[in-house]
N, C-alpha and C positions, 0 to 999 in steps of 0.2 A: 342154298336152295337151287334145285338143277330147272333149268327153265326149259317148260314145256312146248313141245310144237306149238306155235301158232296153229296152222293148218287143223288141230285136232280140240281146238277150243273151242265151247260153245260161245254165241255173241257176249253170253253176262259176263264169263269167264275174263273172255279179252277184255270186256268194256272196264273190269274191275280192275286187272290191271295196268290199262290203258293211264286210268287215272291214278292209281299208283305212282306213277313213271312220272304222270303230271306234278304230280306233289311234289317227290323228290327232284324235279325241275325246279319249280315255283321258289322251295325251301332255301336254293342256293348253296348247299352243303355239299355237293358232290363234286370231287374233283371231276375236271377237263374231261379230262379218259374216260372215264364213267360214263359222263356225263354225256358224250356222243354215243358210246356203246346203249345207253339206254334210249335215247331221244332213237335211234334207229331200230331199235325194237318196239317203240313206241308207233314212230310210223310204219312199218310191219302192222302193228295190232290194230289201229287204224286201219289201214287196206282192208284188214280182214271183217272188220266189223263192218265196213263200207259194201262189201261184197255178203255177208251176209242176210244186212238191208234188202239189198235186190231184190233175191234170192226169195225173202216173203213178200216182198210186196210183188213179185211177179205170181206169186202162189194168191194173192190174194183177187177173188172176185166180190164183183158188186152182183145183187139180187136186181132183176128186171122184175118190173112192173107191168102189168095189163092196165087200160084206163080202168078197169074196173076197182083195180088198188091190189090182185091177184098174182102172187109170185107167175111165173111165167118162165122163168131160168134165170140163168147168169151169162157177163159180161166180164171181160176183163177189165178192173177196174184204174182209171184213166186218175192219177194223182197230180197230173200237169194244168 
């Protein structure tokens, strides 16, 4: 199986075989060699997913309120 850019994966894509990578971690069956070649493709796909987070939650805004309870616009919304 030829492995795909990172950079051109959607978040599922990575996230799926993000955990992929995890398993065959976890499982213990993978020689050494492998074993680091994947664990740094793993953090690669990590970074990526990490950066695509942002990426919506900076797209995401909160609705403002009037006292009346009347949309009014939006805010950026504050997740801290």
């Amino acid at each position: 199986m030829a492995e795909v850019e990172i950079a051109k994966l959607s978040f599922e894509a990575a996230l799926a075989e993000l955990e992929q990578i995890v398993a065959r971690l976890e499982g213990g069956k993978v020689e050494l060699e492998e074993s680091i070649k994947i664990y740094e493709r793993g953090e690669a796909l990590r970074k990526h997913c990490d950066a695509k987070l942002a990426e919506a939650e900076a797209r995401i805004e909160k609705i403002t309120l009037s006292p009346q309870g009347k949309p009014t616009g939006t805010t950026k919304l504050d997740v801290e």
